[in-house]
C-alpha positions in Angstrom: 0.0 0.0 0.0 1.2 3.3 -0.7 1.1 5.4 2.5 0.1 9.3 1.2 1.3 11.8 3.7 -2.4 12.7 5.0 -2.3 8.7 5.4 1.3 8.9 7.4 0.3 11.6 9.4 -3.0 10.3 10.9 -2.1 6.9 11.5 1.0 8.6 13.7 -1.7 10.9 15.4 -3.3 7.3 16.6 0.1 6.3 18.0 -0.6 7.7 21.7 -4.5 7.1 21.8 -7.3 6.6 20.2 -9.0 9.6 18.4 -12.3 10.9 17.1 -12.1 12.7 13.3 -11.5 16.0 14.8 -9.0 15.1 17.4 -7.5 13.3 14.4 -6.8 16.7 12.4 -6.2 18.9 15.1 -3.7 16.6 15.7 -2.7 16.0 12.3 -2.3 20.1 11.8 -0.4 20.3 15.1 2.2 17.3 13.7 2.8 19.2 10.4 3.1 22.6 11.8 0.3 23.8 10.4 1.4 22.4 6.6 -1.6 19.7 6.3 -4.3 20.9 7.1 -7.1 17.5 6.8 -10.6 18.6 6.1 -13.1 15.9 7.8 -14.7 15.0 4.9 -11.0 14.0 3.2 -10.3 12.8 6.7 -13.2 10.2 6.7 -11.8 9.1 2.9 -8.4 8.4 4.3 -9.7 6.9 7.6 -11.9 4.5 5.3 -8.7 3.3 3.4 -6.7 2.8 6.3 -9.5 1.0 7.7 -9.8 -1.3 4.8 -6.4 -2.0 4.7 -6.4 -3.3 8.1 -4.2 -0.5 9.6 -6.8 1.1 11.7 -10.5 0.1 13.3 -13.3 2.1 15.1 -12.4 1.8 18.9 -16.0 3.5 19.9 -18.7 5.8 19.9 -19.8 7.9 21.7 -22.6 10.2 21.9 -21.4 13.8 22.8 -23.7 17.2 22.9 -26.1 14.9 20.6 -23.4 14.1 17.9 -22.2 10.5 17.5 -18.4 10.5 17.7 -16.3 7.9 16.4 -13.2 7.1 18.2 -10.2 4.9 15.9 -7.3 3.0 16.9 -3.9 2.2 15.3 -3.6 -1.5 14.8 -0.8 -3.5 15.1 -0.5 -3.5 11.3 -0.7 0.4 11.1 2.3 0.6 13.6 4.0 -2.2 11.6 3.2 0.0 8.6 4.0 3.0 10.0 7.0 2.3 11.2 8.0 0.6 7.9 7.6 4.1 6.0 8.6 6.5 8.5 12.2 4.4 8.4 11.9 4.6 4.7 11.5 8.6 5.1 14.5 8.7 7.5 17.1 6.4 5.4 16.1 8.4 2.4 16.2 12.1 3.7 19.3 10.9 5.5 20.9 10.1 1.4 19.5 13.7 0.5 21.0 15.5 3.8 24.6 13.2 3.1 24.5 14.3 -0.6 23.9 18.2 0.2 26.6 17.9 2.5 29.0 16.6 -0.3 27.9 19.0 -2.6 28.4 22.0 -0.1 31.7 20.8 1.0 33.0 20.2 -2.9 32.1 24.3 -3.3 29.0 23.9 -5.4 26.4 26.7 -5.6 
């Protein structure tokens, strides 16, 4: 499965706990600084996928100031996953930052 960064970002906002879809991009906007900014009906499109795959599943509901709230839950298979691309991120940023390093010590512009 290819993990899109709206995808990356809220299965690592269910790391901690579970969340309902706005804790989810309020979180979401807080690990991003601010960069991606989830919309809850996108939100409930990437929850879905995740949820298809296997890498997340409802943990509850509850009923708050009449609104149902749905509560979801990282799985072991979205850690597994998780953890799989975020290591993927870090071993390739880590070519990009070694490569700029090379570049700016060899006196390029």
């Amino acid at each position: 499965m290819n993990i899109t960064e709206p995808m990356f970002l809220a299965l690592t906002a269910l790391v901690d706990e579970p969340r309902h879809g706005y804790g989810i991009v309020q979180e979401v906007d807080r690990l991003s600084g601010g960069r991606v900014q989830l919309k809850i009906g996108s939100l409930y499109g990437v929850l879905d996928r995740l949820a298809a795959e296997g890498l997340v599943e409802l943990d509850r509901e509850e009923v708050q100031q009449g609104r149902l709230r749905r509560y979801y839950r990282l799985t072991d298979s979205g850690a597994r996953a998780l953890h799989e691309d975020a290591t993927r991120l870090a071993d390739t940023a880590s070519v990009a930052i070694t490569r700029l390093r090379a570049r700016t010590a060899g006196g390029a512009a």
